[in-house]
DOMAR-707396 format. One line per field, with one value per residue (C-alpha): x negated, y negated, z. Coordinates in Angstrom, 2 decimals, m for minus. Layout:
BEGIN
u <- X, ... .
v <- Y, ... .
w <- Z, ... .
This chain:
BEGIN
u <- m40.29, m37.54, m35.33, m32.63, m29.94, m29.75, m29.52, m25.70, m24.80, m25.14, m28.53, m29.68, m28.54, m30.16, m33.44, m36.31, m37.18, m40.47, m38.57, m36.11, m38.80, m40.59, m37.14, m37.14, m41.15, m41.21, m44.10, m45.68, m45.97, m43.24, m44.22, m48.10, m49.07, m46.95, m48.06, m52.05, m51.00, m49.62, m52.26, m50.54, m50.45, m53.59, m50.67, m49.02, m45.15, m44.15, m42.41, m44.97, m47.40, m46.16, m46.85, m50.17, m51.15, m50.91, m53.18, m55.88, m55.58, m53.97, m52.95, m54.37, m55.36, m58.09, m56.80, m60.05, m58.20, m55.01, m54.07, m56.15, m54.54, m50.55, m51.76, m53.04, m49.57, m51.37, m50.18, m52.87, m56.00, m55.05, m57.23, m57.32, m58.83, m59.68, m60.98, m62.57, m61.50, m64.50, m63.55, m66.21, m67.98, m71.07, m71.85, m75.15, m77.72, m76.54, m73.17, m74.48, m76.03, m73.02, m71.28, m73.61, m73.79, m69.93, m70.22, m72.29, m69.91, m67.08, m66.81, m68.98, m72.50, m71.05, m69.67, m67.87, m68.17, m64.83, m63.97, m62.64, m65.49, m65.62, m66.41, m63.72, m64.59, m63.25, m62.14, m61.80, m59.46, m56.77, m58.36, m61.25, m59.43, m59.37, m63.38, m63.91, m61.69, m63.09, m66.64, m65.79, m64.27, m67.76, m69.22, m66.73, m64.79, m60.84, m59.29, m56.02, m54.41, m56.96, m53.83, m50.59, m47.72, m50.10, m52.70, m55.82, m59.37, m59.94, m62.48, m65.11, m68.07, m70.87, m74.56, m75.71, m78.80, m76.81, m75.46, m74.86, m71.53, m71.27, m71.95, m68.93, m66.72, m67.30, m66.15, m63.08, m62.51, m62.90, m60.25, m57.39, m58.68, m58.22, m55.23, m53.43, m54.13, m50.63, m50.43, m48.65, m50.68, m49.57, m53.13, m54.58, m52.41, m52.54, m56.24, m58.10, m55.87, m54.56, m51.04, m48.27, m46.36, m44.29, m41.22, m38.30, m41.16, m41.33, m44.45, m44.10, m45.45, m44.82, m46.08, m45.04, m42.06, m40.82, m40.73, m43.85, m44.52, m42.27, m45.59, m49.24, m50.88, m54.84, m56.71, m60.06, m62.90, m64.64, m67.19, m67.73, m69.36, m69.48, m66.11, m67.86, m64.63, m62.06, m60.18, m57.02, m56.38, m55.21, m51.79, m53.49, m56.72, m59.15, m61.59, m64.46, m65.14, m68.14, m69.62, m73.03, m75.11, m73.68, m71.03, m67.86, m64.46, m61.81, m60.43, m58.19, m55.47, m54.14, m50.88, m49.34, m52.18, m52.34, m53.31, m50.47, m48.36, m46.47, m46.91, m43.92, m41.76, m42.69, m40.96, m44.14, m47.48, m50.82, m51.18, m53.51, m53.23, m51.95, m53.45, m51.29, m53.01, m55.70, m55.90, m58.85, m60.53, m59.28, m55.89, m56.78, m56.03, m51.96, m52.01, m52.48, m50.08, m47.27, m47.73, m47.56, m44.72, m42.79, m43.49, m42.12, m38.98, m38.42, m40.20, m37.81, m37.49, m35.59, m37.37, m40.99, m42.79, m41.35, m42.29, m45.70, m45.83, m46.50, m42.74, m41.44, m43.37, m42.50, m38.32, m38.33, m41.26, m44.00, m42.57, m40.47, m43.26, m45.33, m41.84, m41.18, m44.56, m44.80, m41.57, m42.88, m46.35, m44.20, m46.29, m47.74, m51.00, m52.71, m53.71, m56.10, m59.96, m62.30, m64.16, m65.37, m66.49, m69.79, m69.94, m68.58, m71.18, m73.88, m77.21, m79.66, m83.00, m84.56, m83.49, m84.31, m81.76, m81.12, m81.85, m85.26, m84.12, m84.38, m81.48, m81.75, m78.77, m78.67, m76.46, m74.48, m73.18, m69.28, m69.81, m71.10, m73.87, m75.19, m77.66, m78.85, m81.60, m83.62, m82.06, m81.76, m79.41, m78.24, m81.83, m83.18, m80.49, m80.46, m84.20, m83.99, m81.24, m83.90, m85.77, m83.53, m83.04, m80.21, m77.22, m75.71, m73.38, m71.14, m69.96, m66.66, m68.21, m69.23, m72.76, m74.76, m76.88, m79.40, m78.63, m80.24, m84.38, m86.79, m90.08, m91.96, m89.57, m89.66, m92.76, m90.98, m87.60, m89.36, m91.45, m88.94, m87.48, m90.33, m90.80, m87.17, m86.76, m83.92, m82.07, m81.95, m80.07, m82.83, m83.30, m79.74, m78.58, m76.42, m73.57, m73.84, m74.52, m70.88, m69.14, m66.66, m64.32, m61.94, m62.56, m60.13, m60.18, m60.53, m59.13, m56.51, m53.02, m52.37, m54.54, m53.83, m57.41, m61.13, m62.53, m65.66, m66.77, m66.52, m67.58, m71.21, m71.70, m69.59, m71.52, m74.66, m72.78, m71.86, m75.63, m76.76, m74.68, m74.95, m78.55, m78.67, m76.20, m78.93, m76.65, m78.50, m79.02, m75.76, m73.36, m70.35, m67.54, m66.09, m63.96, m61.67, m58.90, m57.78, m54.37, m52.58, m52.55, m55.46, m57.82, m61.01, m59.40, m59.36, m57.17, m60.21, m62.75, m63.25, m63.27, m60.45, m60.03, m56.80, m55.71, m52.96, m53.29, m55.92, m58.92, m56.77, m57.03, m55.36, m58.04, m57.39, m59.33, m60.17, m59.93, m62.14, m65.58, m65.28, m62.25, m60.01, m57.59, m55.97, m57.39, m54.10, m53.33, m55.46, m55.25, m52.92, m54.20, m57.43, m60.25, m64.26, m64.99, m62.27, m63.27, m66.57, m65.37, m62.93, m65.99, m68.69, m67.42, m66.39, m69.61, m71.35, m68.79, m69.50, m73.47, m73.22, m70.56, m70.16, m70.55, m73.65, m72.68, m69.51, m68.51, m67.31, m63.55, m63.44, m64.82, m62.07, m59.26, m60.77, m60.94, m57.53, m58.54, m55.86, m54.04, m54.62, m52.79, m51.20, m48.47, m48.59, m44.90, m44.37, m47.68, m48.92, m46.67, m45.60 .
v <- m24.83, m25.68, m28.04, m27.94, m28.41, m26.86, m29.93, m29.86, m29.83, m33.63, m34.02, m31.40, m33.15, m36.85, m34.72, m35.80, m33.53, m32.74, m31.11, m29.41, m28.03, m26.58, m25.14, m22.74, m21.95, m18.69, m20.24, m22.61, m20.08, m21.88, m21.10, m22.33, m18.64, m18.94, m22.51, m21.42, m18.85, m21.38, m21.44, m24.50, m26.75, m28.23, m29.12, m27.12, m27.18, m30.87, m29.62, m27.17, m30.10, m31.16, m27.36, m27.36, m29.83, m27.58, m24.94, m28.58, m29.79, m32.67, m32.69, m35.71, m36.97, m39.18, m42.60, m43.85, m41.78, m42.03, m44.77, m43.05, m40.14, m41.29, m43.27, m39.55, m38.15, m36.11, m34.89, m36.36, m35.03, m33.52, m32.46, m31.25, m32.63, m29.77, m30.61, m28.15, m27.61, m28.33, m29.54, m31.14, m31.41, m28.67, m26.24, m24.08, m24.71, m21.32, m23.31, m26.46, m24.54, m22.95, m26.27, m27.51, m24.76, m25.12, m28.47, m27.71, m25.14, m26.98, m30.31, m32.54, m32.18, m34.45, m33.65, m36.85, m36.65, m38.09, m39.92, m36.67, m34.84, m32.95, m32.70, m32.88, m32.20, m33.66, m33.17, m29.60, m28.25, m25.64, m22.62, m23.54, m23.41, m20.34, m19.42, m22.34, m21.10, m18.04, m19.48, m21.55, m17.91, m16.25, m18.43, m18.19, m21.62, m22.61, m25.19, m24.07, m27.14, m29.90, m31.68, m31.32, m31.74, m30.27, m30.87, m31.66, m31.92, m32.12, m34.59, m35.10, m37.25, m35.20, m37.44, m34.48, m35.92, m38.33, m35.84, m31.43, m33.21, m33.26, m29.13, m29.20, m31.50, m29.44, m26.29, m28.30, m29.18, m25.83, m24.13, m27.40, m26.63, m22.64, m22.90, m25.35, m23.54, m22.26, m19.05, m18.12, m15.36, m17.30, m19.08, m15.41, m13.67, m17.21, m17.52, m14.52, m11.95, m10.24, m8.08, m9.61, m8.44, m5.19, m5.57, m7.34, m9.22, m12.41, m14.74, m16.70, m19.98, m19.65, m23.48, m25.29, m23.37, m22.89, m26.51, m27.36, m31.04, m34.08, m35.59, m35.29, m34.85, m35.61, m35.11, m36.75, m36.56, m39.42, m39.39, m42.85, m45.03, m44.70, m44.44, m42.81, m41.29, m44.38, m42.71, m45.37, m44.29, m40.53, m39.39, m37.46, m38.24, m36.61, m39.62, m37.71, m38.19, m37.50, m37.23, m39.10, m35.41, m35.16, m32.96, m32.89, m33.00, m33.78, m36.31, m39.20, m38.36, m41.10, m40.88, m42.55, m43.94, m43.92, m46.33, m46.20, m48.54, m50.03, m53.17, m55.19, m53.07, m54.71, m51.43, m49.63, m50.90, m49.27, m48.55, m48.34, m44.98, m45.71, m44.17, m42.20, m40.32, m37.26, m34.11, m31.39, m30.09, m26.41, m27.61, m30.00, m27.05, m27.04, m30.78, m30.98, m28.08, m30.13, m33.19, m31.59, m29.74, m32.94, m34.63, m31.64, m31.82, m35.36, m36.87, m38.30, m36.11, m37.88, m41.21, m39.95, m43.45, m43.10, m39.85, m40.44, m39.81, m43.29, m44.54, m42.19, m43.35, m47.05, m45.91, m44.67, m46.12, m44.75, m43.67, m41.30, m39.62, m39.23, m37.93, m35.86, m33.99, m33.92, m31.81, m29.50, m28.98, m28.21, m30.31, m33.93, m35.79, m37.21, m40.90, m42.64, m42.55, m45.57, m45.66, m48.11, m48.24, m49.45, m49.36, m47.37, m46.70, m43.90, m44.21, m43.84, m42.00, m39.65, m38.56, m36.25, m34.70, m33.40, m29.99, m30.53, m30.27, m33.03, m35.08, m36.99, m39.13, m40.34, m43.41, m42.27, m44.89, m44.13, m40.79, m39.87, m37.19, m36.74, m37.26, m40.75, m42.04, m43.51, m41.30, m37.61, m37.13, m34.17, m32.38, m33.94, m32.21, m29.07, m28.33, m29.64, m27.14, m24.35, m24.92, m25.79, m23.64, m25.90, m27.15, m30.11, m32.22, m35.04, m37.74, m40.03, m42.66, m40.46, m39.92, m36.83, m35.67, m33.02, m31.43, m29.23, m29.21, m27.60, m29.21, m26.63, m27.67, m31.26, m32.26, m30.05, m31.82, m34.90, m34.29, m34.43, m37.03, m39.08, m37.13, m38.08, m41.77, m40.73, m43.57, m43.63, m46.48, m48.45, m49.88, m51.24, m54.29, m54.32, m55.07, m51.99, m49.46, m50.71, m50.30, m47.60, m47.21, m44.51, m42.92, m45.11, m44.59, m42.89, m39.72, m40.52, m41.36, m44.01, m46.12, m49.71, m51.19, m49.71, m49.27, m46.85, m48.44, m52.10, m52.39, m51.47, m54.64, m57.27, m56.01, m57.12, m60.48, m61.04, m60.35, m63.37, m65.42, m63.54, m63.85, m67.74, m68.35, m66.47, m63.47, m60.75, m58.65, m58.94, m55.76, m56.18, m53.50, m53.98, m51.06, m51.37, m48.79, m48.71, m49.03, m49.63, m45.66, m46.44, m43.53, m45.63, m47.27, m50.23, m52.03, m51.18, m53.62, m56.53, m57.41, m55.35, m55.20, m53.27, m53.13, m54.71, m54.56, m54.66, m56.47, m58.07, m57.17, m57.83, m59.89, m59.12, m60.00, m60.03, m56.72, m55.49, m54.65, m50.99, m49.92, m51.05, m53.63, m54.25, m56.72, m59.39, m60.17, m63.38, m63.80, m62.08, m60.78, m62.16, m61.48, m60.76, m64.19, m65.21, m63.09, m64.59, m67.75, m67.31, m65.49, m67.53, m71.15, m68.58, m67.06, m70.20, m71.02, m67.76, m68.47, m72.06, m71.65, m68.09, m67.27, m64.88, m61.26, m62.41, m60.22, m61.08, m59.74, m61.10, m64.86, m65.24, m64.68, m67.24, m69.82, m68.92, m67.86, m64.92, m63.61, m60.97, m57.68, m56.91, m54.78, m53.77, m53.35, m56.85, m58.47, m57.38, m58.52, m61.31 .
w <- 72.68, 69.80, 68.46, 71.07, 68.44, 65.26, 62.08, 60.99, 57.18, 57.12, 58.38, 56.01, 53.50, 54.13, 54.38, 52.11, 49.19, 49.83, 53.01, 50.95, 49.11, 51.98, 52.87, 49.89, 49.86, 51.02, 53.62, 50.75, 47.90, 45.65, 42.36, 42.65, 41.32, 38.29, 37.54, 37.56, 35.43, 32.97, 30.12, 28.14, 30.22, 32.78, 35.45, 37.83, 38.45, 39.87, 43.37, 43.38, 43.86, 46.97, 48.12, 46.75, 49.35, 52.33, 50.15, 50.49, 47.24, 45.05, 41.73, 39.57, 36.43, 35.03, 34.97, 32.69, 30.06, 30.78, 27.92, 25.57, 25.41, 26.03, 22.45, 21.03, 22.38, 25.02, 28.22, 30.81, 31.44, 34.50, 37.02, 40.80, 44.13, 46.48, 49.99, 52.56, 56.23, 58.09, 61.59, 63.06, 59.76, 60.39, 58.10, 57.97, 55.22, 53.61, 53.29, 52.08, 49.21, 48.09, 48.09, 46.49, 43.84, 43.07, 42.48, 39.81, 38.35, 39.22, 40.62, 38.01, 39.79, 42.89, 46.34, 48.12, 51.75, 53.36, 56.62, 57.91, 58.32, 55.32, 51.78, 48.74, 45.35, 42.19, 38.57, 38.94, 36.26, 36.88, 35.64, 37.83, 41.11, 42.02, 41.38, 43.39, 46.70, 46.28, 46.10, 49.51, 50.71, 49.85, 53.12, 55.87, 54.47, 53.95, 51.96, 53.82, 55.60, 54.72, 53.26, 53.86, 56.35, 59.30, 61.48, 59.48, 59.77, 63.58, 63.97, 66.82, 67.37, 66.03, 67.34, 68.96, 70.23, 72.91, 75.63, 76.24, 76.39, 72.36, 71.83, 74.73, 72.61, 69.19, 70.81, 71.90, 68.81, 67.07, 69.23, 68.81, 65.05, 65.25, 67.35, 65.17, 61.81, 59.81, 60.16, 56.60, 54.68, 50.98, 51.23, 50.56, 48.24, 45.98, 45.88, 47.14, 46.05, 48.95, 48.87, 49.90, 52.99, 52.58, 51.35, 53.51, 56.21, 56.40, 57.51, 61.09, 61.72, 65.59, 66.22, 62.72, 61.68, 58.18, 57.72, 59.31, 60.45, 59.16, 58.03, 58.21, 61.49, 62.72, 65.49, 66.97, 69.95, 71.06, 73.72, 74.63, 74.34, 70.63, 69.03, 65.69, 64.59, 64.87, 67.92, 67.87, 63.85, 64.79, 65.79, 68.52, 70.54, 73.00, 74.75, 76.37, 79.84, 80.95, 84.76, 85.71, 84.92, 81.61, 82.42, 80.31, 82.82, 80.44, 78.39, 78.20, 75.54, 72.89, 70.71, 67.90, 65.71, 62.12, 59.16, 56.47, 54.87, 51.74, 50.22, 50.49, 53.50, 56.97, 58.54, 57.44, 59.20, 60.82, 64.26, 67.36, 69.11, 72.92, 75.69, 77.87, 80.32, 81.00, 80.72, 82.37, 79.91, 79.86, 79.29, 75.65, 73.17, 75.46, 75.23, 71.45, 70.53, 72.80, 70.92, 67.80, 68.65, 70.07, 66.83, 64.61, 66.78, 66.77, 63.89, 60.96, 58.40, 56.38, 55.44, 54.72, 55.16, 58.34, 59.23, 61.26, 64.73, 65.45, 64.34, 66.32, 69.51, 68.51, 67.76, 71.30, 73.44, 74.98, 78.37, 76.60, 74.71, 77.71, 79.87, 76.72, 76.36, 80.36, 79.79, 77.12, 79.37, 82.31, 83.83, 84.23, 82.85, 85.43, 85.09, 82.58, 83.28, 83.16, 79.72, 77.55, 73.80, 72.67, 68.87, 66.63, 63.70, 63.49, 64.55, 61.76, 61.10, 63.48, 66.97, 69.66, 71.30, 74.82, 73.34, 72.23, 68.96, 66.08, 63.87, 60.95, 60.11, 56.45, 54.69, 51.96, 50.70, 50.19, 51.21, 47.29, 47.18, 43.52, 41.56, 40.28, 38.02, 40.66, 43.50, 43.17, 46.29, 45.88, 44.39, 47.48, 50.28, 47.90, 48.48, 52.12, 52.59, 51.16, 54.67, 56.53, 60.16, 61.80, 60.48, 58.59, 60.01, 58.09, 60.03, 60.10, 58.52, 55.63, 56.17, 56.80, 59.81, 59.65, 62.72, 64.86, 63.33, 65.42, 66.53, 64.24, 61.02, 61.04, 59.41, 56.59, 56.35, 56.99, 53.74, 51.57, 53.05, 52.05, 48.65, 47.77, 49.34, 51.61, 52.77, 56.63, 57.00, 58.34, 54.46, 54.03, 55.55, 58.19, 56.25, 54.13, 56.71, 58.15, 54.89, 53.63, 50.79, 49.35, 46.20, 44.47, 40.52, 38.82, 40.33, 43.00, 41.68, 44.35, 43.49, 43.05, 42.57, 42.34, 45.83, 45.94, 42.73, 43.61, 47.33, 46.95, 43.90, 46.68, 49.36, 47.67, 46.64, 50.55, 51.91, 49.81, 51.65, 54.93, 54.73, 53.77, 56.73, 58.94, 59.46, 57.60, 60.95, 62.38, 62.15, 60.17, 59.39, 55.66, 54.53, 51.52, 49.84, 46.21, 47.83, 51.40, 52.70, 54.70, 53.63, 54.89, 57.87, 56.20, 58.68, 61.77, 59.98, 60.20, 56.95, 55.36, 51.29, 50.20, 46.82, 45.91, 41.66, 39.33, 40.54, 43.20, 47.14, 50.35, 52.54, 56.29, 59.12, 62.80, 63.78, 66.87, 66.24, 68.32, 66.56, 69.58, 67.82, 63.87, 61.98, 60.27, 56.63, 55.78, 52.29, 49.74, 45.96, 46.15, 43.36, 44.34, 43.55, 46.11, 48.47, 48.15, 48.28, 51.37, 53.73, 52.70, 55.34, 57.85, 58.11, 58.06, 61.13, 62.28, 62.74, 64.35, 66.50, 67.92, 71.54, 72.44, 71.55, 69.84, 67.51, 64.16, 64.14, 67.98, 66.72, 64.03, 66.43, 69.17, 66.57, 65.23, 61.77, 62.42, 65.22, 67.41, 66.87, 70.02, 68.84, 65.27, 64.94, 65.87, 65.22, 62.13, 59.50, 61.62 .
């Protein structure tokens, strides 16, 4: 189904100009070939930027040096992000080993693991890219659409051990992934050197279109009752449900989530997906290709802060959305299906699953697998990898499950696990094992504040006082971004830090412990010493006068610390 009318001279003209650029792309090829080829400069072409995106990588520079070298008269020292397409985040050990081998090579002896299920690698320099896709290539992997105006990383919850129900979901969510994958061959010419099409064809992108989506798009599986992947902060989302024998029967579908904003412009604020109806099972990989494709026709094009999928539900209502995708099914979701959310964090150390087969989950802190001093990470997942005869699996919280170990193999895995010191989670305080942050500087140009380098040091500042209020056990989610895009669902925690400057933060609070409800603006460009200073009375309230089971997000808003968030258009700036 199309656009039923065509956009006249007028509307082509108020378009944005990242659209405009996709207009004249030639299916995302631009000039990105011509740019690598550049050998005096470490940048690519600046519209060609915007294309490079959809290819799964950013351009960026490193902001440590940055001053330095505009003082030298130096262009900066610029550098490229390149994440993987890894829906579901598994990979087999032979996989893990190459990633791990072009990190050496190429990504400064690190991999970050990111709250979309996949791993994204750093400081790579131009002439480096294409040795690195190729690498990725070499093992049956993509960068292709990781970033972008498309559906990305599909995620789904990925604790194997808890139902057959999960190996159902990540089959799911490899065909939404497959199916929803451009179709343009530039991704292969650019970086693996295939031909080009004959002369006078043209590629076809028979869901996206030449101009693909107005904005990015993501898609997530939960199987209640742990909402591990943050259901409500997708545009599009699949909640399991799952009969009394296990047996998946379909899922209830949410629209219109999504965590970005701007400092300053009220019209731009985060949102909880709404839940709109269900869907059998055999019909998901339909239902997500409709809601894409209502939210390519219909989403605004023009105004790209406003370009989400969750403006346009909020511009129109949610009773059109669901009358509008009923239309392009041809036919009608049935009603919602009871479910409820439990908890929304992984479950640590070792667990036997329904298969007979072991899984290990680890805490990486931040999601940052290298190799430290006192910690050799990475040496320690390399050699596990060695022996390895299941799979790894990285979770939305950006830790990493050894999936899949037979009886026979664990004493082996579990060796080095002990050899190494792996952290299973069940050595971190509660607070930390409920903590996320972006990467934040230096890489990523958006970047307001420090995030993945600051939260772990305040972390350890706020279990002092957690533990002298008598709170050390109690679960807490802390998130915080270098800036207000929302990267580690900042605005799902309870305790929310977004940068706002240097060293300053956003302090909001009160969202819902299960990732159900938006936590409010508390206090605005607040240091670590205020932060300190502004939890430490509420969690002393907190421990004397909360209700038994009370959450801590749930106890601020009863004693009016913050509001709810009802409805973020109207309640969360207000």
């Amino acid at each position: 189904m199309t656009q039923t009318t065509a956009p006249n001279a007028a509307q082509n003209a108020a378009r944005s100009e990242v659209e405009k650029i996709k207009d004249v792309s030639n299916y995302l090829r631009g000039t990105i070939a011509e740019g690598l080829a550049d050998p005096l400069t470490g940048a690519i072409f600046e519209k060609d930027a915007q294309l490079l995106k959809f290819h799964g990588s950013y351009m960026q520079d490193d902001r440590d040096l940055r001053a330095e070298r505009q003082k030298q008269k130096l262009e900066p020292a610029y550098q490229f992000m390149i994440r993987l397409r890894m829906p579901g985040g598994v990979c087999s050990p032979a996989q893990w080993l190459k990633l791990d081998d072009l990190a050496q090579k190429y990504g400064g002896n690190t991999i970050r693991l990111t709250t979309r299920q996949t791993v994204q690698y750093h400081n790579v320099l131009k002439h480096q890219l294409r040795p690195l896709v190729r690498g990725i290539d070499e093992v049956a992997m993509t960068s292709i659409a990781a970033c972008g105006d498309v559906n990305r990383n599909t995620l789904v919850s990925n604790n194997p051990h808890l139902s057959p129900a999960h190996a159902e979901a990540l089959d799911w969510c490899l065909k939404i992934d497959q199916h929803l994958l451009p179709q343009t061959t530039a991704y292969r010419e650019i970086w693996l050197g295939d031909k080009r099409l004959g002369a006078g064809k043209e590629d076809h992108e028979p869901i996206y279109g030449k101009h693909y989506l107005p904005r990015k798009f993501k898609i997530a599986i939960a199987i209640p009752p742990n909402n591990d992947v943050d259901i409500y902060a997708n545009d599009l989302g699949f909640i399991a449900i799952v009969d009394d024998a296990g047996k998946l029967q379909g899922f209830n579908v949410t629209v219109g989530g999504g965590m970005g904003m701007t400092h300053g412009d009220a019209a731009t604020y985060p949102r909880t997906a709404s839940v709109i109806g269900y869907t059998p099972a055999d019909r998901v990989v339909e239902v997500a290709e409709k809601v894409l494709l209502v939210q390519r026709d219909f989403g605004d094009r023009t105004n790209r802060k406003h370009a989400r999928l969750k403006y346009t539900i909020d511009d129109r209502g949610v009773e059109w959305f669901k009358e509008e995708l009923n239309r392009y099914l041809g036919w009608n979701l049935e009603p919602v299906r009871p479910f409820v959310f439990t908890t929304n964090g992984d479950q640590y150390g070792w667990l036997k699953g329904a298969d007979d087969l072991w899984h290990l989950t680890l805490f990486i802190q931040n999601g940052r697998i290298k190799d430290w001093d006192e910690y050799p990470l990475m040496t320690a997942l390399r050699e596990i990898a060695k022996v390895h005869d299941g799979d790894f699996r990285i979770t939305a919280n950006q830790n990493l499950i050894i999936g899949r170990v037979s009886e026979a193999n664990k004493p082996a895995i579990d060796a080095f696990v002990k050899q190494y010191g792996l952290l299973d989670g069940k050595q971190q305080s509660a607070l930390r094992i409920n903590s996320m942050a972006c990467v934040g500087f230096p890489t990523c140009g958006l970047a307001l504040a420090e995030s993945e380098r600051a939260l772990p040091d305040l972390v350890t500042r706020l279990e002092k006082v957690l533990d002298d209020a008598g709170l050390a056990g109690e679960p807490i989610t802390i998130r915080t971004t270098g800036c207000p895009n929302g990267c580690a669902r900042p605005y799902l925690a309870e305790i929310g830090l977004v940068g706002k400057s240097a060293g300053k933060y956003n302090l909001y609070l009160g969202a819902g412990f299960h990732g159900e409800r938006l936590n409010k603006l508390y206090k605005e460009s607040v240091n670590d010493d205020q932060i300190v200073s502004e939890l430490t009375p509420l969690f002393q309230r907190y421990a004397k006068e909360r209700n038994a089971g009370e959450k801590f997000g749930d106890f601020l808003v009863r004693q009016g610390v913050v509001k709810a968030v009802v409805e973020a258009r109207e309640d969360f700036h207000g």
